[in-house]
N, C-alpha and C positions, 0 to 999 in steps of 0.2 A: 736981679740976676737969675732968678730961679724961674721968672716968667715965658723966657724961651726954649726954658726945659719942657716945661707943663706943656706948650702946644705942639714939641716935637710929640709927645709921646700920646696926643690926642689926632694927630697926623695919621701916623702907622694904624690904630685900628680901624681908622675913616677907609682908606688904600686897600685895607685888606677885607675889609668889608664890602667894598664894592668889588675887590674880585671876585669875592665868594658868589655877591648876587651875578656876576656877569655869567661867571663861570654856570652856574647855576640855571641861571637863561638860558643859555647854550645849550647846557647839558640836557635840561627838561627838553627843548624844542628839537635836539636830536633825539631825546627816547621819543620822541611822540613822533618825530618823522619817520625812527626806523622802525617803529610800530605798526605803521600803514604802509611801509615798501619796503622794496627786496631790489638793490642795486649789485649793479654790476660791469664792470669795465672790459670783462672779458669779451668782448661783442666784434660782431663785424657785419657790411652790410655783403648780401650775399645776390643771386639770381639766378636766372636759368640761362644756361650759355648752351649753345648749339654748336658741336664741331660739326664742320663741313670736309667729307674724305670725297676721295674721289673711287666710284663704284667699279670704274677699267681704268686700263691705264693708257698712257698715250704720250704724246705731247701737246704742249700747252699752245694754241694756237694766238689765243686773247683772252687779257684782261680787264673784266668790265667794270672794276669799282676802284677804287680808292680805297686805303685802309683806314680803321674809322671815321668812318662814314654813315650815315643812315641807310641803309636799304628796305624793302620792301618784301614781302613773300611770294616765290613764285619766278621774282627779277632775277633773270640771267646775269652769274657773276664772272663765269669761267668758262672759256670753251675750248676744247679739246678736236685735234685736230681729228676728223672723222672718214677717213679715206678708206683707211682698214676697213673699218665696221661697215660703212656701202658697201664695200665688192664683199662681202660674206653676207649684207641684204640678199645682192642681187644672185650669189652664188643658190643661197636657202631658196630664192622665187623660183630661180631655173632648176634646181631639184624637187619644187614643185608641181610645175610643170610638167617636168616626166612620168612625176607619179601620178599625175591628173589624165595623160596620154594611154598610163598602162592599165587605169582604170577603163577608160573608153576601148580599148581593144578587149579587155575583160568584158564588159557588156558587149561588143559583139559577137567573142567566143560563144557568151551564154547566147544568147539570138541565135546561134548558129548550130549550137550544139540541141537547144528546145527544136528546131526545126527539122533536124534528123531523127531527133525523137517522135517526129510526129509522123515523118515519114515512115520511119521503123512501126509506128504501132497499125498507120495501112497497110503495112507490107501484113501484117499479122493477121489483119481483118482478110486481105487478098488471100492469103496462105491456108488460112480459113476456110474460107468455100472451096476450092482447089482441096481443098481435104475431105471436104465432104462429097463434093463430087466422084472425087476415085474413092471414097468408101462405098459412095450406092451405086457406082460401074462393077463395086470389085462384089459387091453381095449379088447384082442382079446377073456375073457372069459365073459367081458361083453357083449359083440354081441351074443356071443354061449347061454347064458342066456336068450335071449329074445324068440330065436327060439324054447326053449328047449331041447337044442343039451348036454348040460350041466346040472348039477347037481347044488343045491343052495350050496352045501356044497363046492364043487370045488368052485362055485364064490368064496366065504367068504374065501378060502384057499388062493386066487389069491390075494382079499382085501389083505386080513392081511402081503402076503408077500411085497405086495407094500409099507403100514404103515410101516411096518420093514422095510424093504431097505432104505426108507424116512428116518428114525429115524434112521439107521447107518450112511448114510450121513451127515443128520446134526451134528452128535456126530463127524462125522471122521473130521467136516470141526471145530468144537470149537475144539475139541483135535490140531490139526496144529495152530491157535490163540494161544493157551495155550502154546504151545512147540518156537512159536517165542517169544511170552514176554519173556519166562523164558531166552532165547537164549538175550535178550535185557537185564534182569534182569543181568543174567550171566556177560555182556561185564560190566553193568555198576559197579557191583562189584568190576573185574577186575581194572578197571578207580579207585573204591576206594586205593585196592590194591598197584596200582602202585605210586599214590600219598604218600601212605606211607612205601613205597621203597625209593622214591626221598627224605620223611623225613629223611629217615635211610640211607640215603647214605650224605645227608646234616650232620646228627649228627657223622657218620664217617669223614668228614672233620672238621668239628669244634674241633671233638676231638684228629685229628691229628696236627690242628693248636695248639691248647693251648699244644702239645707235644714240638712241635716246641719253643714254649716261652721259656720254660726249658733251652734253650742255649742262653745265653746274648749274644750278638754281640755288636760290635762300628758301631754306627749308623754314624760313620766320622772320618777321619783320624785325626788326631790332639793329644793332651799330656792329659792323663789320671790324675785326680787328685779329690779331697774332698771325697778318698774313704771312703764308711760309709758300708761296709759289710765284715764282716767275714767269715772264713769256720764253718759250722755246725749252723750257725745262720736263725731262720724261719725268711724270710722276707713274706712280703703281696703286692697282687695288688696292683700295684701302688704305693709302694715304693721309695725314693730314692735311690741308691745305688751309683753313683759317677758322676762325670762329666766331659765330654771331650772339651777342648779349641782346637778348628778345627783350622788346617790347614790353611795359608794364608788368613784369617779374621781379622785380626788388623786393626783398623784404630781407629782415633781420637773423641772424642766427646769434643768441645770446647760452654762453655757454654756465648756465647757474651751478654754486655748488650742489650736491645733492641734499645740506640741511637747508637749503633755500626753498628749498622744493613746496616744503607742506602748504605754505598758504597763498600758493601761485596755483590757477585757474584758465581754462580758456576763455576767451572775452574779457579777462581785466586790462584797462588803461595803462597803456606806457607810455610814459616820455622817452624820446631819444634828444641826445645829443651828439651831432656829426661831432668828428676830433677838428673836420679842414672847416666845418660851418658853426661855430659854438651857439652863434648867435639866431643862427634858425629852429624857428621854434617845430618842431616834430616831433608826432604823433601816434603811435600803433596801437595793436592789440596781440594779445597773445593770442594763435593760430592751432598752434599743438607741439607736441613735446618727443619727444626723439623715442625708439623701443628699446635703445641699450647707451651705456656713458659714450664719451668721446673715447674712452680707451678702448672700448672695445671692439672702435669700428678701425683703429690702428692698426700700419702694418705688420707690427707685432705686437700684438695684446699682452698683459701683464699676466703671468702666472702666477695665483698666488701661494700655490701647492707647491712649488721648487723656491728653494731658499728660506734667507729668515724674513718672517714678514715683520712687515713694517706698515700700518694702516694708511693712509693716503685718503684722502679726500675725492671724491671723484665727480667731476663734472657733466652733467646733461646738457645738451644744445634742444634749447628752445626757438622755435619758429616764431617768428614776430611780422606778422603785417605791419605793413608804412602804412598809415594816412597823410596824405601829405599833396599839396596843391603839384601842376606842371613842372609850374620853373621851381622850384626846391628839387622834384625829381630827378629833372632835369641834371641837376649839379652831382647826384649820387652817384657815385662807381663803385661796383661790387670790388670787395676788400679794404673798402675804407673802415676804420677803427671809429667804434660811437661808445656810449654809455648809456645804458637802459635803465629806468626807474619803473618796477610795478605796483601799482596803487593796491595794494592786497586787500587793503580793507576802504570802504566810503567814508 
């Protein structure tokens, strides 16, 4: 009777000894794992998305894509109906024009004006000897005056041709002043002129850019998607209209506490695990680490000068590279939920 006592009570310490060792296992081979990593669930997969706005506004003539979808960089996505913006081409071309027209009669003023000038500086040279001539009529009829060889009326003929000659002269010599300012006046015209050429040749461009806006393009290869535009619908400057997730831009943002921090490095080994793919195995590296916590890039950041504080733990977002084959890639979409392990130590 006393025999099934004895191996109940040889039972329990066998039971409890094996959980001890199990426990034991465990516990060793989790100090030893959390020894060498730094986990964390706070994670999400992130990339670079591109809004696509529209630069004028208009209406929507056509649309060229499908929404997520692959597209390409450079591929017309959206096109905007462009009537407007031609007839303000062609208005900028015909105001250039004009100004190209008032240039060319500007250049023939000046031609016209240098040509008078040249005329006026002969008359000066003509005006010239006619000057000198009645000065040595008027000296050799003053000698003849003294002797009485001459007449008083001859002198006074002789004066007066001198005074004249004198006084075409100086008129021939202000008439050439006159014909070179204006020949100055002319070029500096000209100078206005051509400066508003260069405006009208400036508003010809600006208004073949804003034509140009009229055709959307993908600003990056990558999957078109949150399209928000129809056909026939007015959109405005500045707009939203969709957005494109570029191309080989995936990587990780894992949000560690901030005592995780110390023995996390750039270049150490992570593992991820997707939440939607458990089973695919993926691989990254640490890339680099945020300048300030997540709180503080919030729309209202935490004061911790106002009220009673209360200490809180605070969170750095760490950048994590994907290693990871095509088709894994492939299946990732920024905001899915993973789990990161950092191998801190080898």
């Amino acid at each position: 009777m006393e025999t099934p006592k004895k191996k109940s009570n040889k039972v329990i310490p066998i039971i409890l000894g094996v959980i001890l060792l199990v426990g034991g296992f465990f516990g060793i081979k989790e100090y030893l794992y959390l020894s060498k990593h730094e986990d964390t669930d706070d994670a999400q997969i992130d990339a670079d998305i591109s809004p696509v706005v529209a630069r004028v506004g208009g209406y929507v003539d056509s649309i060229l894509f499908e929404e997520n979808t692959h597209v390409n960089q450079g591929q017309m996505l959206v096109k905007l109906d462009e009537r407007d913006y031609a007839i303000k081409v062609e208005q900028a071309l015909a105001a250039q024009r004009g100004a190209s027209a008032s240039t060319n009669v500007g250049q023939a003023q000046i031609t016209a004006t240098a040509a008078n000038a040249a005329t006026a500086k002969a008359n000066i040279e003509t005006a010239r000897v006619r000057l000198w001539k009645a000065q040595q009529d008027y000296k050799r009829f003053a000698n003849l005056i003294q002797d009485g060889s001459i007449t008083q009326q001859q002198f006074d003929q002789a004066k007066a041709d001198r005074d004249a000659a004198q006084a075409t002269f100086n008129a021939a010599q202000e008439q050439y002043k006159a014909a070179l300012e204006q020949v100055g006046t002319t070029r500096t015209q000209l100078t206005v002129t051509n400066t508003g050429v260069d405006q009208r040749q400036a508003d010809v461009d600006f208004a073949k850019l804003q034509l140009s806006y009229t055709t959307i393009t993908a600003p990056a290869s990558g999957m078109v998607s949150k399209k928000n535009v129809q056909k026939g619908q007015l959109v405005q400057a500045g707009q939203s209209l969709f957005s494109i997730v570029n191309d080989n831009s995936l990587f990780v943002t894992a949000n560690f506490k901030e005592t995780q921090l110390e023995n996390i490095r750039e270049g150490q080994k992570v593992d991820i695990v997707v939440d939607a793919f458990p089973e695919e195995k993926v691989e990254g590296t640490i890339y680099n680490f945020s300048p300030a916590t997540g709180a503080k890039f919030s729309l209202l950041p935490p004061d911790n000068a106002t009220g009673n504080f209360v200490k809180v733990v605070q969170r750095v977002p760490v950048k994590i590279k994907i290693n990871a084959n095509k088709e894994v890639l492939s299946k990732l979409r920024p905001g899915m939920s993973v789990k990161v392990s950092v191998l801190t130590k080898a």
